[in-house]
C-alpha positions as CSV (number, residue, x, y, z in Angstrom):
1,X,57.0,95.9,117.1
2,X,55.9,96.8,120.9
3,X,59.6,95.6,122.3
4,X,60.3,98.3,124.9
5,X,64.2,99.2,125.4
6,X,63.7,98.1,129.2
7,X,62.9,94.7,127.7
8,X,66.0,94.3,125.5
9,X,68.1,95.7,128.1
10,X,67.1,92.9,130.8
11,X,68.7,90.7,127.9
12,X,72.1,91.9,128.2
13,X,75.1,90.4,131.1
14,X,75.6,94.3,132.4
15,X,78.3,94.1,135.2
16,X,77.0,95.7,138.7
17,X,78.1,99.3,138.8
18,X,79.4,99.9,135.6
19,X,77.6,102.4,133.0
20,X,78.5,100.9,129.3
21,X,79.1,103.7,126.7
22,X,81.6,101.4,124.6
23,X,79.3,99.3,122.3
24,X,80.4,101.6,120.0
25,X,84.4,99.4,120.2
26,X,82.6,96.1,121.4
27,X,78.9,95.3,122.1
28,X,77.9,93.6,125.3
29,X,77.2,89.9,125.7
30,X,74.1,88.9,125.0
31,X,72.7,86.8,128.0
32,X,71.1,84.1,125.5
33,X,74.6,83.5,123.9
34,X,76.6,81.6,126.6
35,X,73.6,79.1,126.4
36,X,73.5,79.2,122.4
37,X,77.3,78.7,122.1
38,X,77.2,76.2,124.9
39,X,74.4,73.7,123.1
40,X,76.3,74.1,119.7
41,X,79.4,72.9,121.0
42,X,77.8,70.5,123.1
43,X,75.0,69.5,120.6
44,X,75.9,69.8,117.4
45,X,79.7,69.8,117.6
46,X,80.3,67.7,120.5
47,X,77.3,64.7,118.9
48,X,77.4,65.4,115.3
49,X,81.0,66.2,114.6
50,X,81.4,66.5,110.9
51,X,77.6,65.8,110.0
52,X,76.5,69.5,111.9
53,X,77.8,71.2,108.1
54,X,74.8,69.6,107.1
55,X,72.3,68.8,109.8
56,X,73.1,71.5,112.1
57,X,72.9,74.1,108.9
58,X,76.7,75.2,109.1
59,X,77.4,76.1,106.3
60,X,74.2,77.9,105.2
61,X,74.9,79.6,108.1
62,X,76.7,83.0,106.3
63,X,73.6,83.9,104.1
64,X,71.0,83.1,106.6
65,X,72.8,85.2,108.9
66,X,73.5,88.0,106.5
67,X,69.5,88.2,105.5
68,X,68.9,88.6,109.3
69,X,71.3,91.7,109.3
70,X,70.8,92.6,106.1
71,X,67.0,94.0,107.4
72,X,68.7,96.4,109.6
73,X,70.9,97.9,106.8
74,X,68.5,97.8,103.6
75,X,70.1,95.0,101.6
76,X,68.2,93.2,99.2
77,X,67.5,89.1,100.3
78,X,70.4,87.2,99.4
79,X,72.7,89.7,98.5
80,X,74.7,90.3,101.7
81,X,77.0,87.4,103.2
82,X,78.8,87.1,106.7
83,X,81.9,85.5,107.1
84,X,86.0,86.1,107.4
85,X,87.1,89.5,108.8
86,X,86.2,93.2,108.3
87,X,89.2,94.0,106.8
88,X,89.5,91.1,104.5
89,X,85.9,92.3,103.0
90,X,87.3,95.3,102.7
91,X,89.7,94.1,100.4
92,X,87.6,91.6,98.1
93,X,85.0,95.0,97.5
94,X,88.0,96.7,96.7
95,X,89.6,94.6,94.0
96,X,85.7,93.6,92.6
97,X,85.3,97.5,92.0
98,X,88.7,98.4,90.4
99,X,88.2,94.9,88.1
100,X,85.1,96.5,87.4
101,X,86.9,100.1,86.2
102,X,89.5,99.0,84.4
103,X,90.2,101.8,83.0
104,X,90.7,104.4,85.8
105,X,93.4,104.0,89.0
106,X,91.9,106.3,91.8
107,X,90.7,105.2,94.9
108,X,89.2,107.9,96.6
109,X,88.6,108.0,100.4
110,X,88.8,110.5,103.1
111,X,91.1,111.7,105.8
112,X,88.6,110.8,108.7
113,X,88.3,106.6,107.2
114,X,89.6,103.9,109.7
115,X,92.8,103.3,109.4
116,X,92.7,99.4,108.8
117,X,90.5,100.3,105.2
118,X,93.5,102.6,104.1
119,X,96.0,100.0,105.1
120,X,94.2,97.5,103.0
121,X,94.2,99.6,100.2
122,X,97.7,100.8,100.2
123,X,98.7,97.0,99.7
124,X,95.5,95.9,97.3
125,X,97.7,98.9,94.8
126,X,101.3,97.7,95.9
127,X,100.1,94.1,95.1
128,X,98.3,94.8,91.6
129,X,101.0,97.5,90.5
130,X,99.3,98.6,88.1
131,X,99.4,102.3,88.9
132,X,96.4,102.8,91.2
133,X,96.3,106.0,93.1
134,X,94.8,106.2,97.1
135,X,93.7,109.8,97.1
136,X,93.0,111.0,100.7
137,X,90.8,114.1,100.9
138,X,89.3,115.9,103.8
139,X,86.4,114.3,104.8
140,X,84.0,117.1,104.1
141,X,85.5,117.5,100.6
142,X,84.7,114.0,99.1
143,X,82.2,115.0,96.4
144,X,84.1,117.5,95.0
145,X,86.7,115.4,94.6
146,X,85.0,112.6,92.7
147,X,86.0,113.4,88.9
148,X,85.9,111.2,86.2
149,X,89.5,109.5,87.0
150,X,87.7,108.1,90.2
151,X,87.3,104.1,90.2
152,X,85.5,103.8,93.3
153,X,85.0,105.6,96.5
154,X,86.2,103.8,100.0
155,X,84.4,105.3,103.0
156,X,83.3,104.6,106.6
157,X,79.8,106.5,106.4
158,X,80.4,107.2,110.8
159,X,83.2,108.6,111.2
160,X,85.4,106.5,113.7
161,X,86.7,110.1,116.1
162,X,83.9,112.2,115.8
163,X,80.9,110.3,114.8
164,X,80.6,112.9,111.8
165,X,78.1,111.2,109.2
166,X,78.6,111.2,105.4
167,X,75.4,111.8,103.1
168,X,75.6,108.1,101.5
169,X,72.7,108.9,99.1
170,X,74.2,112.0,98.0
171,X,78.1,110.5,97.6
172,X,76.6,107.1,95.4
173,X,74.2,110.0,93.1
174,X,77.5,112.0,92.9
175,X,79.5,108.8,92.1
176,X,77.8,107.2,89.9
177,X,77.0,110.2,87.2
178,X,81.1,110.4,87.2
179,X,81.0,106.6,86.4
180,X,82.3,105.6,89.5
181,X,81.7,102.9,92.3
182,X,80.6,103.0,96.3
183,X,81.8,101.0,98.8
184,X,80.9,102.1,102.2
185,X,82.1,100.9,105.4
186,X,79.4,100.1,107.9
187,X,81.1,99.5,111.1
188,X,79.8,102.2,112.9
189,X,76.6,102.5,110.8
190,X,75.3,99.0,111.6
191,X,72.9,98.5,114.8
192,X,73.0,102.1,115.1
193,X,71.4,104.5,112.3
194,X,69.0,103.7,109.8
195,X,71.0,103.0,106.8
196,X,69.1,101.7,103.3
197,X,71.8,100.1,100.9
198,X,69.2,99.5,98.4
199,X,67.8,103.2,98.5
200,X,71.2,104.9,98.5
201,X,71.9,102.6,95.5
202,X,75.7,101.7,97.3
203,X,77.7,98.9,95.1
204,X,79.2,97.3,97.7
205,X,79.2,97.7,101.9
206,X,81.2,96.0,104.5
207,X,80.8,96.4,108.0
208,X,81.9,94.2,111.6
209,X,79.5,92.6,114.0
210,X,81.1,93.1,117.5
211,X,80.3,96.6,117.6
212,X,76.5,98.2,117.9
213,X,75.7,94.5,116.7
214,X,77.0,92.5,120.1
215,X,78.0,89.2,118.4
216,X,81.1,89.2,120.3
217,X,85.1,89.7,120.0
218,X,85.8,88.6,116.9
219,X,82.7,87.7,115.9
220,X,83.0,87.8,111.7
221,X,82.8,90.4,109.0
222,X,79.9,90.6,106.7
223,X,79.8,92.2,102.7
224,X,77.3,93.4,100.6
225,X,76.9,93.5,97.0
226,X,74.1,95.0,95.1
227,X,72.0,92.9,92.7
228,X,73.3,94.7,89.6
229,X,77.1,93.5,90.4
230,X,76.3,90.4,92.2
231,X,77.2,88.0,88.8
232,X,79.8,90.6,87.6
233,X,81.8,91.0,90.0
234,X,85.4,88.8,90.6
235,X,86.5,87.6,93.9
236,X,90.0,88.4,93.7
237,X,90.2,86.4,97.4
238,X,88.7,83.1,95.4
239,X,88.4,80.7,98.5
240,X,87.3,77.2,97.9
241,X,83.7,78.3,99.5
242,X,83.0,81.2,97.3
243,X,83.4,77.9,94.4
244,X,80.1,77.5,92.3
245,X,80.7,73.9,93.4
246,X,82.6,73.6,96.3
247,X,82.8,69.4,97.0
248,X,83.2,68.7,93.1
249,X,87.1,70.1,94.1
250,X,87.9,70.9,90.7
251,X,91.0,71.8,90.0
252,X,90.6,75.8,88.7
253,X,88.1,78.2,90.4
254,X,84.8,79.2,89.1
255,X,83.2,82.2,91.0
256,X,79.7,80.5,93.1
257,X,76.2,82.6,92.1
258,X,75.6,85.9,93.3
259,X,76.9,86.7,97.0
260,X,77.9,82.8,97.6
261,X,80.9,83.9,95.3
262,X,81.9,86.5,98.4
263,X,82.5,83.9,100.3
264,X,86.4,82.8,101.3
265,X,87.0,80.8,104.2
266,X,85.2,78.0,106.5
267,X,82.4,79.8,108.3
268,X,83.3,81.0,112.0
269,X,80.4,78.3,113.4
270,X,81.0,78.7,117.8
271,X,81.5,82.8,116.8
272,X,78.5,82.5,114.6
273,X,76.0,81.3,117.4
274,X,76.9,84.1,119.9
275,X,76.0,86.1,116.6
276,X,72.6,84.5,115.9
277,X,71.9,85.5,119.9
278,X,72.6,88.7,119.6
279,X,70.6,89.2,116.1
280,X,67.2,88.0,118.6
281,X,67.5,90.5,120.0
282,X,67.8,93.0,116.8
283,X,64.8,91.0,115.6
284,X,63.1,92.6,118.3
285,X,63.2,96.0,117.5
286,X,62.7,98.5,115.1
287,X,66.0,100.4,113.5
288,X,63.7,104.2,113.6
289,X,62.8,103.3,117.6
290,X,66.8,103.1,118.0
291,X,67.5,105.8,115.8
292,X,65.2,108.7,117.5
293,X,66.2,107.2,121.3
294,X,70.2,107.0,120.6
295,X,69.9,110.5,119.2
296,X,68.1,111.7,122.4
297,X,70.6,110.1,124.5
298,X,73.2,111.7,122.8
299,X,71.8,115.2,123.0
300,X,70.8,114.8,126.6
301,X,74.8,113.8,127.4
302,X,75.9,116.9,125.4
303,X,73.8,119.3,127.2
304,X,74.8,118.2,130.5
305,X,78.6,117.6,129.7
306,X,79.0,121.1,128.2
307,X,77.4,123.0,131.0
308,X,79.5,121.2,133.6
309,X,82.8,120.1,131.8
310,X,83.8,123.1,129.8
311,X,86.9,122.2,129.5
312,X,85.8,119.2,126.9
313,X,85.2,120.4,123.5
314,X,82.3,118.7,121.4
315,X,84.3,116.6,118.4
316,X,81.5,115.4,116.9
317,X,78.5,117.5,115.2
318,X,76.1,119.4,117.5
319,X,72.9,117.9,114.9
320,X,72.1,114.7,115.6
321,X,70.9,114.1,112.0
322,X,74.6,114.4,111.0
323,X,76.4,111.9,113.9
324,X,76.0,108.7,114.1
325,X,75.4,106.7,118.0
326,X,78.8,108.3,119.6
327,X,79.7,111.4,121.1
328,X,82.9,112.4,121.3
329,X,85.1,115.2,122.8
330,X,88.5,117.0,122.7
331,X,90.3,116.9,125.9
332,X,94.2,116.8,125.7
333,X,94.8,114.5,128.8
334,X,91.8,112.5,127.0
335,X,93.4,109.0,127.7
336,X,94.1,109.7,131.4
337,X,90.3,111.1,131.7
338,X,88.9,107.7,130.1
339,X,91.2,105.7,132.7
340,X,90.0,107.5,135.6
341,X,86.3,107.3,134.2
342,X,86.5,103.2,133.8
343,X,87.8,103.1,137.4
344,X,84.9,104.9,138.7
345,X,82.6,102.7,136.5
346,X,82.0,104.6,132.8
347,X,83.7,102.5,130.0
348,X,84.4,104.7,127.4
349,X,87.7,104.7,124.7
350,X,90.0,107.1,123.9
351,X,91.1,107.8,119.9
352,X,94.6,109.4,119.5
353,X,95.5,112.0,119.8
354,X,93.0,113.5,122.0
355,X,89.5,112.0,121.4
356,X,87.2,111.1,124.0
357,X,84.3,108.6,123.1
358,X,81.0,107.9,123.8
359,X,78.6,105.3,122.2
360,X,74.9,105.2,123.5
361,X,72.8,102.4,122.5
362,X,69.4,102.3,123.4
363,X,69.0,98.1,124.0
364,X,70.5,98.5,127.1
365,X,71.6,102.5,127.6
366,X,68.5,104.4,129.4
367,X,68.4,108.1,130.5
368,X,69.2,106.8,134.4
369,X,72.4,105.8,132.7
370,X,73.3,109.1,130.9
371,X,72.6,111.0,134.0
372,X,74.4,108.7,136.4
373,X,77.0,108.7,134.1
374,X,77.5,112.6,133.6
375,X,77.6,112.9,137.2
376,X,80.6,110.8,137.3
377,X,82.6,112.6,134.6
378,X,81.4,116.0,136.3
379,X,83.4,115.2,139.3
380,X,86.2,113.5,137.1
381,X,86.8,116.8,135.2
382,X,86.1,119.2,137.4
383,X,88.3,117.8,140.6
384,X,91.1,116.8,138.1
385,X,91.1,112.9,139.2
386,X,92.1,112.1,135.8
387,X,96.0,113.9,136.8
388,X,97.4,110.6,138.3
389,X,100.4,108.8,137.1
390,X,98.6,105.5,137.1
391,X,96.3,106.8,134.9
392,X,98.5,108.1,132.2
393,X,100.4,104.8,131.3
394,X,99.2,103.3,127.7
395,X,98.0,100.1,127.5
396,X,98.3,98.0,124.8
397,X,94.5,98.6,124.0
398,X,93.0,101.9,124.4
């Protein structure tokens, strides 16, 4: 492809004055998508109501959408399906992989995973009580840890602090000789490294759109499941869509063919076409062109943010082969520093407890950017205009 980054940068809204290093939390708007969302409301909603599930392609919608994203992350045709909510994928790859270890009760995951996957699996083992374990272990320690008690492993492969990367090849070889099952989390791998599900030989992956992949707030989840599962696996979520035949409304479920069985609720159809805009634009480009600029982005920001700001320490890992599209950096009064850098015009977020983060994306993030943007936090740091009371009250969202 001969798409230059200046080219899919003109294709983003990018406010006046304000440097972006947040698509890592929430991608920008595509420019294409207030028009796309506009004409299905207006088009298909608004003048073929009920018939658009058909005409329009609605409800095809999922799996044509999760072949389009399923080229950026290596997943075979037809096995990867977009629909409901991160966290609700989580769970369905979850219960399919402990149905499909019976005989074993650990979930292992690590001490650096998000949050919202550990949460889903504390109460995925209240709700089964069957004596499932979650096993936490530090994050570099995961394939010592997998022994032959191990169901399935429950990872983000990024990291969502540091940007630390996890060897997904490596974990799923070391996995499966002990008998056990993958599932990796891919919202901060998608639309920004190379990953290759089918390579790495993962069982399952689930992953969020809104981030690296700028389909929008909210825009819907998406799960894989490799070939070898994709007729063995059980829904335990076993929504009338995921049905083999959904309109014969039988009165017991029957799990749908391959992927269609991951389905669960009514397709998210306004959400979807800001999603289909945004994935243009991925069709665009190549995933090693974004790979090899993001990571020198990311150096160039570390170079010039250590030799002026000493007083952040580098969170996330000096090699760029072992981070994903973030930088991040230790700073105590991080929260009040990210405050004062949005009011000067660099978005980035701030992690508890003292995480400040950077995501560089090469569709619309340029080197002008990086520099403009470590001049800014140069003068934020070193003149202290983070130590303001305004800028150390918490907002809901941070």
């Amino acid at each position: 492809m001969n798409t230059t980054f200046l080219e899919t940068k003109a294709l983003f809204e990018l406010p006046k004055n304000m440097i972006y290093l947040d698509g890592n939390s929430l991608g920008p708007l595509p420019k294409s998508a207030v028009g796309r969302v506009a004409d299905m409301m207006t088009h298909q909603w608004g003048e073929m109501l009920i018939t658009g599930w058909n005409k329009a392609g609605w409800m095809q919608q999922p799996v044509d959408l999760g072949n389009r994203l399923g080229r950026l992350i290596g997943a075979e045709k037809n096995h990867l399906v977009v629909g409901d909510t991160l966290s609700i994928k989580v769970y369905q790859a979850l219960a399919s992989a402990l149905a499909m270890r019976p005989d074993r009760k650990v979930i292992l995951t690590d001490s650096g995973n998000f949050p919202s996957d550990l949460y889903m699996a504390e109460g995925l083992i209240k709700s089964f009580n069957q004596g499932h374990e979650l096993r936490v272990v530090a994050s570099d320690e995961i394939a010592e840890h997998i022994s032959e008690d191990v169901a399935v492993t429950l990872i983000t492969e990024i990291d969502y602090r540091t940007g630390r990367m996890h060897d997904m090849a490596n974990i799923s070889s070391r996995a499966h000789a002990a008998g056990a099952l993958t599932i990796w989390d891919l919202a901060h791998s998608a639309g920004a490294i190379e990953v290759d599900l089918a390579k790495a030989k993962a069982d399952f992956a689930v992953g969020c759109t809104y981030k690296y992949l700028n389909g929008g707030p909210g825009s819907p989840g998406f799960i894989y499941v490799a070939p070898r599962h994709s007729d063995i696996a059980q829904p335990a979520l076993s929504g009338w869509l995921g049905h083999a035949a959904p309109f014969a409304f039988e009165r017991k479920y029957r799990a749908g063919p391959s992927i269609e069985r991951m389905r669960v609720g009514t397709p998210s159809v306004i959400a979807s076409a800001s999603l289909e805009s945004a994935l243009d634009i991925w069709d665009m480009v190549e995933m090693s062109d974004v790979r090899t600029t993001s990571m020198s982005l990311s150096d160039l920001f570390i170079n010039i943010i250590e030799a002026s700001c000493p007083m952040l320490k580098l969170a996330s890992p000096r090699d760029a082969t072992l981070r994903g599209s973030q930088v991040s950096f230790y700073f105590q009064d991080g929260y009040a520093a990210i405050q004062a850098l949005i009011a000067r015009g660099v978005v980035g977020d701030f992690r508890a407890p003292n995480i400040m983060r950077f995501g560089f994306t090469p569709l619309y993030i340029d080197k002008g950017d990086v520099l403009a943007a470590c001049e800014i936090i140069g003068d934020v740091m070193q003149n202290s205009l983070w130590n303001k009371p305004e800028y150390k009250v918490k907002a809901t969202v941070t």
